[in-house]
N, C-alpha and C positions, 0 to 999 in steps of 0.2 A: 586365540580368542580375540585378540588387541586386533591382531591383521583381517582376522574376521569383521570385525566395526568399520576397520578404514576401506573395506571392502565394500563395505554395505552402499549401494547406491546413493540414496540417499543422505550420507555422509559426505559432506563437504569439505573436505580437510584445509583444501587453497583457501575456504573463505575463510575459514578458523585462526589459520594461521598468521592471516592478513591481518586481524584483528589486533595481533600482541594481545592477547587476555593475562594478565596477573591475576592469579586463582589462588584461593586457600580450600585447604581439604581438611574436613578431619575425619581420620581413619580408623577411628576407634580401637586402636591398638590391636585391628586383626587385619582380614587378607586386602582390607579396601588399601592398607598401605599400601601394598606391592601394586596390586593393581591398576588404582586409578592414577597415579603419578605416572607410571608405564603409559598408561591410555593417551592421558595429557599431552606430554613430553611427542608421542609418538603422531598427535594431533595438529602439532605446531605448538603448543601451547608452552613458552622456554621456561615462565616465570611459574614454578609451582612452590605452594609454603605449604608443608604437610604438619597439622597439630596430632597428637598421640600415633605418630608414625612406626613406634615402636611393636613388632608382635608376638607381642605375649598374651594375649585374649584375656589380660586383666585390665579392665572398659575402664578410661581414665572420668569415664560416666555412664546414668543409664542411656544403653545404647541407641534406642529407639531414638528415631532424629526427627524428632518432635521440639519447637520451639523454647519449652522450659527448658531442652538439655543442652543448646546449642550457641547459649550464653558467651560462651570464648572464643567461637567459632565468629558468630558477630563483631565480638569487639575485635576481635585479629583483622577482619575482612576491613574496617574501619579503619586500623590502625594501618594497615600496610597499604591503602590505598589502593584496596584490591576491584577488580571489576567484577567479580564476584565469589561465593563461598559454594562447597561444594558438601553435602554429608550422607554418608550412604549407613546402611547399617551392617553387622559382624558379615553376615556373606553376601553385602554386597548385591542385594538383591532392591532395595528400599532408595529412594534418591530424592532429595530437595537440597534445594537453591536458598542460598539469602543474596540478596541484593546489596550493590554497593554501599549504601547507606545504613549496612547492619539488621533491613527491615527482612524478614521474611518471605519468599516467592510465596509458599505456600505447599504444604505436600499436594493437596490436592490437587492443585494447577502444573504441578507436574506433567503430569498426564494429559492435561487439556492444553499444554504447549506443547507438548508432543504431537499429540492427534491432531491438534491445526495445520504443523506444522505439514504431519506425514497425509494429510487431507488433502493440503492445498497442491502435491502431487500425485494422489490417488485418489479415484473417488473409490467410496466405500463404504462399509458399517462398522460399526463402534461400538465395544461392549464393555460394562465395569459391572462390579458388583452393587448391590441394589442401597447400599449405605453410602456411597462418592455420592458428587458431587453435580448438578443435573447443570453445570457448563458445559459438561462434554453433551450432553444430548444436544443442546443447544449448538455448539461450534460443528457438532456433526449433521445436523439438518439446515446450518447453513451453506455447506458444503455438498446437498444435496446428496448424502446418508440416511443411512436409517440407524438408529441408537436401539440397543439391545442391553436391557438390565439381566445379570444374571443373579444366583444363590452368591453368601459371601464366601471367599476361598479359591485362594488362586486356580487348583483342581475345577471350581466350579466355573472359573471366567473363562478358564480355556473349555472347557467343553460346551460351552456358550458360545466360543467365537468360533470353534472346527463348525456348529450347528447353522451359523450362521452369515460362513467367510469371512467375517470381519477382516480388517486391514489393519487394525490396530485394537489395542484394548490394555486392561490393565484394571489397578486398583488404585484408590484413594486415598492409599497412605503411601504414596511414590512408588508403585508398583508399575513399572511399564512393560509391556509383552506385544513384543512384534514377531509374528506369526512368521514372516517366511525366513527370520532367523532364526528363531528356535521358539515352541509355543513355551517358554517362563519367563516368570520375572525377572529381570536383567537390568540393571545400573549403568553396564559402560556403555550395550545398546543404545539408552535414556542419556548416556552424558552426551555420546557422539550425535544424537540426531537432533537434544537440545541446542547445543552449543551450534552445531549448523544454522537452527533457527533464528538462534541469538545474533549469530557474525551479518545475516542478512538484515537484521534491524538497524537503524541507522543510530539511538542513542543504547543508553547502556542498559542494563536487565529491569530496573525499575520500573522505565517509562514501557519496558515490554514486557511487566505485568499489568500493567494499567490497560493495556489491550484487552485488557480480560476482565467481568465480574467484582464485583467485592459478594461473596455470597460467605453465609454464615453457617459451621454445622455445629453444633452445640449435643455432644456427647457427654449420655450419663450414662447411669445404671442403677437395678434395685436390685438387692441381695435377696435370696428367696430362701423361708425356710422348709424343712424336710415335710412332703408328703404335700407341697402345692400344685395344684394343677392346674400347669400353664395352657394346654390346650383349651379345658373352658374358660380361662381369663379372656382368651385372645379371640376364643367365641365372641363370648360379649361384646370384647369393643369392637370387633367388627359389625355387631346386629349394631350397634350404639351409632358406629359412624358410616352405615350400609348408602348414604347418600352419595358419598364419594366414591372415586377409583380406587381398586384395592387389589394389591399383591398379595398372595400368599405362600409362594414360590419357598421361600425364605421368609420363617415366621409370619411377622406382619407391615406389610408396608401401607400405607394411607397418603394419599396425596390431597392437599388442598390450593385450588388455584394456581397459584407459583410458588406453594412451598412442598414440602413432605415429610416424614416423620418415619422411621422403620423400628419397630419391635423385633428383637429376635433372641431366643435364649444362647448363652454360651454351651459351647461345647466341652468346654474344660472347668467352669465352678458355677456352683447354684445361683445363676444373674440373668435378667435382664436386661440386655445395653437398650438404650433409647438414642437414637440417633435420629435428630432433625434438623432441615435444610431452609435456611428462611437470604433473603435479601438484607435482613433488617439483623444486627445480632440478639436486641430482645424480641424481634415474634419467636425466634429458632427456642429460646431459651422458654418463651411462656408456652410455646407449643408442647415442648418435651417437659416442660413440669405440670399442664393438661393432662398428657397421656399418661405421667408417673400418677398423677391422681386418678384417674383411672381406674389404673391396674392396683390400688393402696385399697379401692371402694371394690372392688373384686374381687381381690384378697378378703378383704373383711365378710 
């Protein structure tokens, strides 16, 4: 699989290795151990510092490599003077960046580093599920693309992108899926074609998030009790907000101007997530506490 990556065309190993990158990983005490330090090393990359390197699939945290859990991972990337941190999650399918300064790349910008990257040698279309993040539509239509939203679930982004050839795609919580390596979600694909990207910028990963957006997605949810019916909820706010563009592919998506909002029930407990997208981090938050009032006067 590792020789697969270094294979992939668009993998640049000579610039990677040019670079000396000093990387911190944390491997959440499953297979990202073995893996990504293998991928690194095999990259050029000499200097690796692995935290919960150990595999025993008892998570030295909750796994999900979300911000709130990646506390250590920060302060390590800080402490070791590292040029950036790496976290993927138990199999290694999920992948964000923090930058040298401890800050955040972003999950979602994962993917939209990617798709720049793999843009700026292919032209092509671009598909995420309809709750990411609308940089990539945007980085994909200035590369003279066409952006395709599909249903949320990895199953559903890839039968989006066979529909639609895409050239890349993925999801918004570090999911990347390049098609003519294999149509799943994959981490070392996402490390080797990042880090490619990376070696070609001239300063270090921060100033090569700053290339990108500050966009905001402000994720809730309402518990639903037994015997609501979410179909005529979502009736409603769609007659409610019938002015605007509207998805219904998956649940309910509503756009306004340069923002959006998407409804959709869980598939696994009685919730609706609310997920909306703003420039601003309070429109995303006043938007999605709109639509939670909403669906609260719906219910009632």
């Amino acid at each position: 699989h590792i020789q697969a990556v270094l294979d992939y065309p668009l993998v640049n190993r000579e610039a990677i290795a040019n670079k000396q990158f000093k990387v911190v990983v944390d491997a959440i005490n499953s297979t990202g151990a073995l893996a990504v330090p293998q991928l690194l090393n095999a990259l050029g990359v000499e200097e690796v510092i692995v935290l919960n390197g150990e595999v025993n699939g008892r998570f030295a945290h909750n796994p999900e490599p979300l911000p709130e859990n990646l506390s250590a991972l920060s302060a390590e990337v800080k402490k070791q003077g590292a040029a950036l941190g790496i976290a993927v999650d138990p199999d290694v399918v999920r992948l964000c960046f923090v930058c040298e300064d401890g800050s955040m790349f972003g999950e979602e910008f994962t993917l939209v580093a990617v798709a720049d990257y793999v843009l700026s040698h292919r032209k092509g279309n671009t598909v995420s599920n309809m709750s990411s993040t609308k940089a990539l539509k945007e980085i994909t239509m200035q590369h003279g693309g066409e952006y395709f939203p599909s249903a949320v679930g990895e199953v559903n982004v890839v039968k989006k992108m066979k529909e639609v050839n895409a050239v890349i795609g993925g999801e918004g919580n570090g999911g990347i899926i390049v098609p003519d390596f294999h149509y799943g979600r994959d981490a070392l694909i996402g490390i080797g074609l990042f880090l490619s990207a990376l070696a070609q910028h001239k300063n270090g990963i921060k100033s090569f998030r700053n290339r990108y957006p500050d966009y905001f997605i402000s994720k809730n949810k309402i518990e639903l009790e037994k015997g609501i019916n979410v179909k005529e909820i979502f009736e409603q706010i769609q007659k409610k907000y019938k002015k605007q563009p509207i998805n219904t592919e998956d649940g309910l998506k509503i756009e306004f101007e340069s923002d959006w909002v998407h409804l959709r029930t869980s598939n696994t407990e009685p919730i609706i997530r609310i997920y909306a997208e703003s420039n601003f981090e309070t429109t995303a938050n006043n938007i999605a506490l709109r639509l939670m009032q909403d669906i609260k006067e719906f219910i009632q």
